[in-house]
FITI-754537 format. One record per residue (C-alpha): residue number from 1; residue in three letters; x, y, z. Coordinates in steps of 0.2 Angstrom, whole numbers, plus 5000, padded with zeros to 4 digits. Layout:
N
 num residu   xx   yy   zz
 NUM    Ala    X    Y    Z
...
This chain:
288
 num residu   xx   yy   zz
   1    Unk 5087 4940 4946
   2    Unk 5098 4952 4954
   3    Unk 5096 4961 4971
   4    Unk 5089 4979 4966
   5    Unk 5098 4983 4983
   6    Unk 5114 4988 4973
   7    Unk 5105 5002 4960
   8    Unk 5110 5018 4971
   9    Unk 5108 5034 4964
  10    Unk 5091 5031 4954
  11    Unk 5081 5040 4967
  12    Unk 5087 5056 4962
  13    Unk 5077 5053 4947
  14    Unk 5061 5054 4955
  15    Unk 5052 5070 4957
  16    Unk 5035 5077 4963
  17    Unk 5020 5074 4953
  18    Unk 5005 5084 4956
  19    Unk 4996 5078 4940
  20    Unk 4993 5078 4923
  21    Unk 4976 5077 4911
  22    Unk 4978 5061 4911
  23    Unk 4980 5056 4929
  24    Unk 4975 5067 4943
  25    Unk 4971 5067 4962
  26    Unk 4955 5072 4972
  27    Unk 4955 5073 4988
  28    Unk 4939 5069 5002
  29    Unk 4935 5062 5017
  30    Unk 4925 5046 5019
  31    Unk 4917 5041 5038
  32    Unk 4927 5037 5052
  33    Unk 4939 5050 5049
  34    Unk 4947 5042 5033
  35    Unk 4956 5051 5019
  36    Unk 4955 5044 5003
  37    Unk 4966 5051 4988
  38    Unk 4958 5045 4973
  39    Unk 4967 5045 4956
  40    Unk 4960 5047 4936
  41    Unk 4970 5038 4928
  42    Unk 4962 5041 4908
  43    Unk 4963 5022 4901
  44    Unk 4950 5017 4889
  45    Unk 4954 4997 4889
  46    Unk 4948 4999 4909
  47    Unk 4935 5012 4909
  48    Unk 4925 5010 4923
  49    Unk 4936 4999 4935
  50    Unk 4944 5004 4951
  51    Unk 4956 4999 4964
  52    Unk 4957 5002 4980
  53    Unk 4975 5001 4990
  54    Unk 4977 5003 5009
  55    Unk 4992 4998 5019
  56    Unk 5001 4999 5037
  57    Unk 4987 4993 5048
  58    Unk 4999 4989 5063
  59    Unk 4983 4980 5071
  60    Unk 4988 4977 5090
  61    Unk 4971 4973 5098
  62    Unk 4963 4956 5099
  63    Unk 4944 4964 5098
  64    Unk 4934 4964 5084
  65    Unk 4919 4969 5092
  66    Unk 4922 4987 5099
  67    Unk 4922 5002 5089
  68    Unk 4938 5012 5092
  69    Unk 4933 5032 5089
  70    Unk 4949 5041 5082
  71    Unk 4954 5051 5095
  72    Unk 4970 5048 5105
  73    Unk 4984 5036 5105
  74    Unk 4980 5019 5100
  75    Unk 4963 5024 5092
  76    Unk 4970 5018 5076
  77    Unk 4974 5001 5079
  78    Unk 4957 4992 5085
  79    Unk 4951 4979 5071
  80    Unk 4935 4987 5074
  81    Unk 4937 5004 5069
  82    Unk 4949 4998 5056
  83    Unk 4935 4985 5052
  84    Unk 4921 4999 5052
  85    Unk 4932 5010 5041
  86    Unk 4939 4999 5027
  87    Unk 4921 4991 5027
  88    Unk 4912 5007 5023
  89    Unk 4925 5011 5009
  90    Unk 4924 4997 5001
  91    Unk 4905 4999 5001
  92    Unk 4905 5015 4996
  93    Unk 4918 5015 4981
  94    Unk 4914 4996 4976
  95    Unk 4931 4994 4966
  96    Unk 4935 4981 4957
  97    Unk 4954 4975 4966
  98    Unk 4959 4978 4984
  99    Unk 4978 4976 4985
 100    Unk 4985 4980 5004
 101    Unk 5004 4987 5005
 102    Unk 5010 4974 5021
 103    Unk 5012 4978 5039
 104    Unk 4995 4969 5046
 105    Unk 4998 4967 5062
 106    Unk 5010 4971 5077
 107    Unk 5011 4955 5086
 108    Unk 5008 4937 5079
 109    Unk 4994 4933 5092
 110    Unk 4983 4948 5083
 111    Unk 4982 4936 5066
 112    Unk 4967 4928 5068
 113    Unk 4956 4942 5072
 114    Unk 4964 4955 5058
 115    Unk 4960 4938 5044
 116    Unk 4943 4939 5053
 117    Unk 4942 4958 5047
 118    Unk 4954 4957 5029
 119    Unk 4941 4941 5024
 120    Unk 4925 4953 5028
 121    Unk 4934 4963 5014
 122    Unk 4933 4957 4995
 123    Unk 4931 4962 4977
 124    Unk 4925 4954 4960
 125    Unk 4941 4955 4951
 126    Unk 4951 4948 4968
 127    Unk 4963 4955 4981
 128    Unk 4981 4954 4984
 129    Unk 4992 4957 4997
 130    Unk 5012 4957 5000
 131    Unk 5022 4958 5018
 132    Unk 5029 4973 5026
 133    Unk 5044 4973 5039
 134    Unk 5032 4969 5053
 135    Unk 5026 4956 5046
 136    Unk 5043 4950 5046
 137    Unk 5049 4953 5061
 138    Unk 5057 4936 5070
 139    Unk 5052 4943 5086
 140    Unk 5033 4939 5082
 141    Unk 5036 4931 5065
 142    Unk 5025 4916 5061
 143    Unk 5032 4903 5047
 144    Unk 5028 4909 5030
 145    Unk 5019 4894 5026
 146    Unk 5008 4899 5040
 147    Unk 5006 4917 5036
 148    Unk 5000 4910 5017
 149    Unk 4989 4900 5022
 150    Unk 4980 4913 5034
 151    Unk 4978 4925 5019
 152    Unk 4972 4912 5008
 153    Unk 4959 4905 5019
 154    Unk 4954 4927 5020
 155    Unk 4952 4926 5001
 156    Unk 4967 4936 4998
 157    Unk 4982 4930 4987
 158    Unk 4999 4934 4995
 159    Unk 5013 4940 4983
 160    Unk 5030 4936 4986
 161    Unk 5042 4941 4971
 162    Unk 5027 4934 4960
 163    Unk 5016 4941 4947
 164    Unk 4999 4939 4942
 165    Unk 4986 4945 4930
 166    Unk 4968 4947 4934
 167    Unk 4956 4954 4920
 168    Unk 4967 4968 4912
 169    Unk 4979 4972 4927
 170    Unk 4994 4963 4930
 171    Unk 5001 4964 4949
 172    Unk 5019 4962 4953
 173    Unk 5020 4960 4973
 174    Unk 5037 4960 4980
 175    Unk 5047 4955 4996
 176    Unk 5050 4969 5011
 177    Unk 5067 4979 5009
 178    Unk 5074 4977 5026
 179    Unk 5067 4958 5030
 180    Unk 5069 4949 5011
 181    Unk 5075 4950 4995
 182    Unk 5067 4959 4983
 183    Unk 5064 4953 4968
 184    Unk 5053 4961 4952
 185    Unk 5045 4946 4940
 186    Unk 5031 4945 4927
 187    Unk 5029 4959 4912
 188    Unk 5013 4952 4904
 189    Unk 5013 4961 4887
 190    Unk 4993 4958 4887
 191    Unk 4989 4967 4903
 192    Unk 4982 4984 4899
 193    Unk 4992 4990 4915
 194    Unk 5005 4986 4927
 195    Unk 5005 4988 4945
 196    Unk 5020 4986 4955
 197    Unk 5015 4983 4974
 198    Unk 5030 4985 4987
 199    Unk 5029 4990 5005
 200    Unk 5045 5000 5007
 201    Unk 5048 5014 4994
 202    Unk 5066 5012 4992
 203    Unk 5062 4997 4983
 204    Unk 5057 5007 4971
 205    Unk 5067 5020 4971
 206    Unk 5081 5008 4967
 207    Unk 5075 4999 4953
 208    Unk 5084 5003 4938
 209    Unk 5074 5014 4927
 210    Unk 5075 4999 4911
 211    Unk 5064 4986 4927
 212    Unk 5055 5003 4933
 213    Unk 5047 5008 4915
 214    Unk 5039 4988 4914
 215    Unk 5025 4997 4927
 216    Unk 5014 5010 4925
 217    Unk 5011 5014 4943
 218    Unk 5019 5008 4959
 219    Unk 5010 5007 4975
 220    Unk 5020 5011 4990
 221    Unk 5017 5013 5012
 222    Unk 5030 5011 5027
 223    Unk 5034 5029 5029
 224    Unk 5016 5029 5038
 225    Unk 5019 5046 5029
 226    Unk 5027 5051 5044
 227    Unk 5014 5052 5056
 228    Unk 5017 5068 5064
 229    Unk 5020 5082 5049
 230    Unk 5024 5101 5050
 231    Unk 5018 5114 5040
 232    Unk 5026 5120 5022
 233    Unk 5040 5106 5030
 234    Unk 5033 5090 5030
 235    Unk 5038 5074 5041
 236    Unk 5049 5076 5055
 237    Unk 5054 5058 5052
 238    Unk 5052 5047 5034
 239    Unk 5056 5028 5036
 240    Unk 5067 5027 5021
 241    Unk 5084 5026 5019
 242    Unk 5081 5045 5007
 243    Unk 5072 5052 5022
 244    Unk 5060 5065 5015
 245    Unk 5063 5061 4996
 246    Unk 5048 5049 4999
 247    Unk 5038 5052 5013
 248    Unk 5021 5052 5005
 249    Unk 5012 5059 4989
 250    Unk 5016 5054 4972
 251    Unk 5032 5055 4963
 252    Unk 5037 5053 4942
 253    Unk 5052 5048 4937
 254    Unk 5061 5057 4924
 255    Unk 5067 5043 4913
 256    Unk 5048 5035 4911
 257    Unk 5030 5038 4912
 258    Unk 5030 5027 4929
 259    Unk 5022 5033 4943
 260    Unk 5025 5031 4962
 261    Unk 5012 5032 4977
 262    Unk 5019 5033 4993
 263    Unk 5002 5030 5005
 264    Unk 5002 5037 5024
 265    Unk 4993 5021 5027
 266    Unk 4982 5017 5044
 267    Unk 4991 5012 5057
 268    Unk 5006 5019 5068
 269    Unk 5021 5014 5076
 270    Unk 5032 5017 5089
 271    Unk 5024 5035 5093
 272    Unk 5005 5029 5094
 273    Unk 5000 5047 5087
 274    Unk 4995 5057 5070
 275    Unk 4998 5077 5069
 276    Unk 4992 5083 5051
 277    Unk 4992 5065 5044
 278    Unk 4978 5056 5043
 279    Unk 4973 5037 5040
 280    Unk 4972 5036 5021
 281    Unk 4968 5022 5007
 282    Unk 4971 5026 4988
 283    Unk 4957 5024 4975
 284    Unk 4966 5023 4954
 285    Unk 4949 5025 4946
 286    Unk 4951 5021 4928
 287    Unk 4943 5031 4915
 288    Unk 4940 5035 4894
């Protein structure tokens, strides 16, 4: 397979997509402060399922007992307002797949208590997961192997390059741009609809559009949406090699009826503060 790293220029086919009548964003708040952006998508073969997609936890405490309140730096990585949050959601919207966009914790030693929280989570269809950057890093990196078998013991199913097809959704979860190879695999012609899950955007952005148009949608985090976003402006800073092109939202691209959604995710990094960009999951709702 080749390395989707060479195909430059396809990002200028993406544009921003505010919705159609047969896919179109609400947006509300859910307790704990959480945005979600929830999606119709109009699907008759799913009617009735749901998927929920959160990404960039960036957990940095050990504590899964205290309750974190969102207010001030840091108050967005305990496990147990993360814990509290993502609980609540899930309760609340019930949905049928839980796919997380990578970047679960900060440092290594945090793993056992954020697979204490992601294995409170879980959903009849399954979950899936792939790794982000931070994951990766060899500064705090555990072995592969290791990282597996942590999410496997949660009940999640990590995806690395892989595909897999659960009910009448078929998962494609790919390797990190900056710390793997990506690499896109599977097209079932059975699945109803395809989901291409990958933790940088510009993976995305650089697929050619004959690989793009396999997927319906693609399910993106790592920009953290910015963190800190101006007015009619935007982010101040994008983590992307296309700065602002995909910071966050949802974008189309001109050549096929795929769809991109670049998530502000959870966590933060670096600058341990959120101005105008809250923590967010996605709910896709299918419908007739």
């Amino acid at each position: 397979m080749p390395d989707y790293r060479k195909f430059h220029g396809n990002h200028r086919l993406f544009r921003y997509f505010v919705g159609s009548r047969n896919f179109r964003l609400e947006k509300r708040y859910l307790p704990f402060g959480l945005l979600m952006n929830e999606y119709t998508v109009t699907l008759p073969e799913l009617a009735g399922e749901s998927l929920l997609f959160f990404t960039d936890l960036h957990i940095r405490f050990g504590t899964t007992g205290n309750l974190f309140v969102p207010h001030g730096p840091g108050s967005w990585h305990g496990t147990g307002w993360i814990r509290c949050a993502l609980n609540e959601a899930v309760e609340m919207m019930r949905p049928d797949y839980l796919l997380f966009g990578g970047d679960l914790v900060t440092y290594a030693v945090c793993y056992p208590a954020a697979m204490e929280m992601m294995a409170s989570l879980s959903a009849p269809r399954g979950c899936f997961a792939v790794l982000g950057n931070w994951d990766k890093r060899r500064r705090w990196w555990l072995p592969f192997r290791e990282i597996e078998r942590l999410y496997e013991r949660a009940g999640w199913r990590l995806l690395v390059n892989e595909s897999v097809r659960s009910g009448g959704v078929e998962i494609c979860g790919v390797d990190d741009y900056k710390m793997g190879i990506p690499r896109v695999c599977g097209n079932s012609t059975a699945a109803a609809y395809r989901i291409l899950l990958s933790h940088n955007p510009d993976t995305v952005a650089e697929l050619p559009p004959d690989e793009l148009s396999r997927f319906d949608l693609a399910l993106c985090g790592h920009t953290h949406g910015g963190q800190i976003r101006i007015p009619f402006f935007g982010a101040l800073r994008a983590s992307s090699r296309y700065w602002k092109r995909f910071e966050y939202g949802c974008r189309s691209h001109r050549m096929c009826d795929t769809a991109m959604i670049v998530s502000s995710g959870i966590g933060t990094t670096w600058l341990h503060v959120r101005m105008n960009c809250p923590p967010e999951i996605v709910l896709v709702r299918f419908q007739r």
